[in-house]
C-alpha positions as CSV (number, residue, x, y, z in Angstrom):
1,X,-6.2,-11.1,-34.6
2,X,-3.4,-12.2,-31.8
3,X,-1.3,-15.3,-33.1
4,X,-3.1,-18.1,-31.1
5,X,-6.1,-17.0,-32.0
6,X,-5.4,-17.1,-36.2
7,X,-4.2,-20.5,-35.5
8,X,-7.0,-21.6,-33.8
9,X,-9.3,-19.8,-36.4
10,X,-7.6,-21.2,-39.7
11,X,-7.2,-24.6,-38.5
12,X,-9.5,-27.4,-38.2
13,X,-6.6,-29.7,-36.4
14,X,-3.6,-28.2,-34.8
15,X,-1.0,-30.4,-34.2
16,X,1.4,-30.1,-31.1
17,X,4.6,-31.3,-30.0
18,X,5.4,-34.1,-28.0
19,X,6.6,-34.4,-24.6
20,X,10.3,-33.0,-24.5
21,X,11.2,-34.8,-21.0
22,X,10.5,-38.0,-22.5
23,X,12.3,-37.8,-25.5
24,X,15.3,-36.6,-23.9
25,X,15.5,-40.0,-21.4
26,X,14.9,-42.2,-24.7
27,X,17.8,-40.4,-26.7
28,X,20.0,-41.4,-23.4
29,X,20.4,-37.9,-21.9
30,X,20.3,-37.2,-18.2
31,X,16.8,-36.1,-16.6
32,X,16.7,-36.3,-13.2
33,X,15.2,-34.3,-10.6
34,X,15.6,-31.7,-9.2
35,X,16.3,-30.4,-12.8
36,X,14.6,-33.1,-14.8
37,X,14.7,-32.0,-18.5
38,X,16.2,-28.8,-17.6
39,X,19.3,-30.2,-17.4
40,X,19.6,-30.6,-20.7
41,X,19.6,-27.4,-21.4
42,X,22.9,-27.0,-19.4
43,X,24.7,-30.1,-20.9
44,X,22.9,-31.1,-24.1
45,X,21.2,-28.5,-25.9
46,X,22.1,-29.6,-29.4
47,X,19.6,-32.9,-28.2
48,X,16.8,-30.2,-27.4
49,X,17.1,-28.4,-30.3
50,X,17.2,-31.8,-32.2
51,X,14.0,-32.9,-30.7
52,X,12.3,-29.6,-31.6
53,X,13.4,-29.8,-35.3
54,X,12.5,-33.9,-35.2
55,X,8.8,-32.5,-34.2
56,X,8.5,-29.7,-36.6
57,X,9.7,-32.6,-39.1
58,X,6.6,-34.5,-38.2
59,X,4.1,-31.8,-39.0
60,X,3.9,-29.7,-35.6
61,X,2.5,-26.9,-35.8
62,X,3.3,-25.7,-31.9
63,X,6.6,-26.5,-30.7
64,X,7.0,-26.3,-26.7
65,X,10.2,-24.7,-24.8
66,X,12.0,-27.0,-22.8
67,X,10.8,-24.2,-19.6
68,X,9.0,-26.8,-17.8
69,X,11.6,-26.7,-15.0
70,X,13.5,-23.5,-15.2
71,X,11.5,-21.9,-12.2
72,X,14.1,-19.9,-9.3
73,X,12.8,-21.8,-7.4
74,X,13.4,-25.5,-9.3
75,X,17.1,-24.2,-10.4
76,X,17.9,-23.7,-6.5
77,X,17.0,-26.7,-5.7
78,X,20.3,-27.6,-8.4
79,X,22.2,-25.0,-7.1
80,X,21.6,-22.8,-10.2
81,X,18.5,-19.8,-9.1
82,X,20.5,-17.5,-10.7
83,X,20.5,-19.5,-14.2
84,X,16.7,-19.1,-14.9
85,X,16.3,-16.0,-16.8
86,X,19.6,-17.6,-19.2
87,X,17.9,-20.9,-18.9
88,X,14.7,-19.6,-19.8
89,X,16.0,-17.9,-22.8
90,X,18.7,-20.4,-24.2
91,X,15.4,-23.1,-24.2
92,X,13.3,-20.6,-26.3
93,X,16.4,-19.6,-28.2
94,X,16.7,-23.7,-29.1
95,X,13.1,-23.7,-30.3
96,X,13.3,-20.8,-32.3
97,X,16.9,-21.7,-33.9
98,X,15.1,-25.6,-34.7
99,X,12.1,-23.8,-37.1
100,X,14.6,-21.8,-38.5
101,X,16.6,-24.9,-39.7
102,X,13.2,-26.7,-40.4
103,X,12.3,-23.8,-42.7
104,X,8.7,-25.0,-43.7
105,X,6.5,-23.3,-45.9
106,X,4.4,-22.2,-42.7
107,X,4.4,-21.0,-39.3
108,X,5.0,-22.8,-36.3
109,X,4.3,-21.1,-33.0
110,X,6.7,-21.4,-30.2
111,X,4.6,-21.8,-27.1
112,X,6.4,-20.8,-23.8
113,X,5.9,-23.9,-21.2
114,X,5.2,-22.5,-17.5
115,X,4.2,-25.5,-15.1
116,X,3.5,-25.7,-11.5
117,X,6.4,-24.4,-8.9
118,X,6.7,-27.8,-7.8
119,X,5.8,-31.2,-8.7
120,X,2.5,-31.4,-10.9
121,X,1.6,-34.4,-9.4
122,X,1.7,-33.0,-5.7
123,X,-1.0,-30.6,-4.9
124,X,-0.6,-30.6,-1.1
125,X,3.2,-28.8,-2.0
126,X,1.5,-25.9,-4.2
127,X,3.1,-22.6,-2.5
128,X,1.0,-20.0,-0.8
129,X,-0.4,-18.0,-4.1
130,X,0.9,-15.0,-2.8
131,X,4.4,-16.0,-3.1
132,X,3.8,-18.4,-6.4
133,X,2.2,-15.3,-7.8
134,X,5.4,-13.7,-7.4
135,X,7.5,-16.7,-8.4
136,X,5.3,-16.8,-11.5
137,X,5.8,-13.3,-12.8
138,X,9.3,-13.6,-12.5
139,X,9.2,-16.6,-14.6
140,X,6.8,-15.1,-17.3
141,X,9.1,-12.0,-17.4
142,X,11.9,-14.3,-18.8
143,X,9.9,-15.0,-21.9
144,X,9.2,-11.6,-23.0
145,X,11.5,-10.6,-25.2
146,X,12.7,-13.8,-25.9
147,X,10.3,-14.7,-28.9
148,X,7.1,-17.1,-27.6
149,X,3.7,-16.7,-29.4
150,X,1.9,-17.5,-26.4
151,X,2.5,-19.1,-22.8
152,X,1.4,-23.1,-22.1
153,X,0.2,-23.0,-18.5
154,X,0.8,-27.4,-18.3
155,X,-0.2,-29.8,-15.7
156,X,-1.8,-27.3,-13.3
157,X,-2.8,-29.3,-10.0
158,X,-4.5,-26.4,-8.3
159,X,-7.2,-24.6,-9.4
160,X,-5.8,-21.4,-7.4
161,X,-2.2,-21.9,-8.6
162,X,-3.1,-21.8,-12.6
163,X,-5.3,-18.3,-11.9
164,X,-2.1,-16.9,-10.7
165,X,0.0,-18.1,-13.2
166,X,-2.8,-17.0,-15.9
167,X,-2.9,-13.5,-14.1
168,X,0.8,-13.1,-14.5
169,X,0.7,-14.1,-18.4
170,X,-2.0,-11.5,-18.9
171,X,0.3,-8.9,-16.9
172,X,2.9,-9.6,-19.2
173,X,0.8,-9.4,-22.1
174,X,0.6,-12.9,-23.5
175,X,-1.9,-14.9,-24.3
176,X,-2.7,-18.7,-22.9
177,X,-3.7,-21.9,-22.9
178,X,-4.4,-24.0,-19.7
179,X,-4.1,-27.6,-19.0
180,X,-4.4,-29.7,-15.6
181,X,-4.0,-33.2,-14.4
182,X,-7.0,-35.1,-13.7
183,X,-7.4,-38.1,-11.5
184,X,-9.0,-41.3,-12.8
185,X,-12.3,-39.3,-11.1
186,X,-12.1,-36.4,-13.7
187,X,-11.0,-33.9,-11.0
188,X,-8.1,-32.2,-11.0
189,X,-5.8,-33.7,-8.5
190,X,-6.3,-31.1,-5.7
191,X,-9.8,-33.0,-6.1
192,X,-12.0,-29.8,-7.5
């Protein structure tokens, strides 16, 4: 039995992490865009790591790496393409080093975070899948011998842009779980 599934078959509650972006703005580090939470990665990574440990601390049971942003295709908007494989990395390397300081008496997963290309809240900027489903695989790649249980496809706006993403996780040989944004209408926000 794969490691998602054990967890989802032994437990009656699974607790996740919370938001990483978030957290980062309310302990006074620097999130803005292009980069958002990425940037911490670059200047404060002792605060991710922090923040990872903080949620294990609290009974999480799947941390999330702070990959929400560390797309090519994000990163150049920064100036820094040619970070995301080391960006990639140093965030799941963060996750892993914060359960090893937590050292609980159980397992917490480390879930790789892919989102959207671009903004999760703008469906109309979704690239053509073609190229996200190259984009995407590149991505993915980055987490495969870095030390993720599984991949967290988040805030998918398109329908068509979280099959490609999902397609490029199975490629890669992970497993997944999907999540969208939904409109007050309970459509995603491309409106299927």
């Amino acid at each position: 039995m794969s490691s998602i599934q054990n967890l989802l078959s032994t437990n009656e509650h699974i607790l996740l992490d919370g938001a990483c972006g978030t957290e980062l703005q309310r302990r006074g580090v620097k999130t803005t865009l292009p980069l958002w939470s990425a940037q911490a990665l670059i200047t404060n990574p002792g605060v991710v790591q922090q923040i990872h440990e903080d949620y294990i601390r609290a009974g999480a049971q799947i941390i999330t790496t702070n990959t929400f942003r560390t797309t090519r295709r994000v990163l150049a908007k920064g100036g820094l393409a040619e970070q995301a494989e080391i960006l990639t990395k140093r965030a799941v390397k963060l996750a892993r080093n914060a359960v090893a300081a937590v050292n609980l008496n159980y397992k917490v997963y480390i879930a790789g975070s892919v989102a959207p290309l671009e903004d999760c809240y703008r469906p109309d900027l979704v690239p053509a899948l073609g190229q996200a489903e190259k984009e995407h695989q590149e991505h993915v790649a980055h987490f495969q011998d870095a030390g993720v249980d599984f991949i967290m496809l988040e805030t998918y706006n398109t329908i068509g842009e979280a099959r490609v993403a999902l397609q490029a996780v199975k490629e890669a040989g992970f497993e997944a779980t999907v999540s969208f944004v939904t409109g007050p209408d309970g459509n995603i926000l491309s409106g299927e």
